[in-house]
N, C-alpha and C positions, 0 to 999 in steps of 0.2 A: 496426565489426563490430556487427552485431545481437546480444542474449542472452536466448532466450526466459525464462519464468517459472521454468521447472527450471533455466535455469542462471543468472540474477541469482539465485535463493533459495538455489546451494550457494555460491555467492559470500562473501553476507553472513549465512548460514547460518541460514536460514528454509526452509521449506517454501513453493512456487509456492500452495497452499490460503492459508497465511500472507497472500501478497501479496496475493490475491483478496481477502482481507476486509479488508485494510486500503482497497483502492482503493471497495473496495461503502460500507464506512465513510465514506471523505474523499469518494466521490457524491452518497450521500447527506445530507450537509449543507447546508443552505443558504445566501448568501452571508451573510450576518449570523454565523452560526453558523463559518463558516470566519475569517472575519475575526476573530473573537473568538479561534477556537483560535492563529491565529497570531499575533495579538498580544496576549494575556493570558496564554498557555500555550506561548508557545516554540514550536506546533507550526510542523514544516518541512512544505514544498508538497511533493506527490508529483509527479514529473515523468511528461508525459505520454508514453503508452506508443501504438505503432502495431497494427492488427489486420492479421494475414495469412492468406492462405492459403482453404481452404473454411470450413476450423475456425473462421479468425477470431480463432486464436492470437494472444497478445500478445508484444510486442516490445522489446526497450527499447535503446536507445545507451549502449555501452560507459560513458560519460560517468555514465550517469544512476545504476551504482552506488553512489557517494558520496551522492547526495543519498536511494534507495534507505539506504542504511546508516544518515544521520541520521536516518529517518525510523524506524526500527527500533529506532535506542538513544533517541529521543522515546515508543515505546508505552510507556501505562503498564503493569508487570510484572502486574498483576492483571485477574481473570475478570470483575469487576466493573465497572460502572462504565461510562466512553467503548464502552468493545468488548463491552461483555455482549451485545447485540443480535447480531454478529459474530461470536462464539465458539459459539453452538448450532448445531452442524452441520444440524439441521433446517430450519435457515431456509435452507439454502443447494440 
């Protein structure tokens, strides 16, 4: 079963905006900089998601909420920091 962005974020109880800026976040790195996150910071790989439709809506396998969840209890709790960039609704 497919679960768009609305329904993995009531899942693991984010908001679909939520996952958008983590995926704009972990895009925007480059390999250096991801290789670091995941091996000096624990961070988990976000699993890749499929685009559908006209919209271009995103997709994900039932599967991929777990790793979705790790990736959730990994952000750090503040506005600061990795995710400032991500958090100003302007930029988006």
């Amino acid at each position: 079963m497919k679960l768009t962005a609305t329904q993995m974020g009531a899942k693991i109880g984010v908001t679909s905006y939520t996952i958008k800026r983590w995926y704009e976040f972990y895009n925007d790195l480059d390999e250096e900089e991801l290789n670091e996150l995941h091996t000096e910071h624990n961070m988990p790989i976000l699993p890749k998601y499929e685009t559908v439709g006209n919209r271009g809506d995103r997709v994900w396998d039932e599967e991929d909420v777990m790793l979705l969840e790790e990736f959730k209890n990994w952000v750090p709790p503040t506005k600061r920091g990795l995710f400032k960039k991500y958090m100003n609704k302007e930029n988006n």
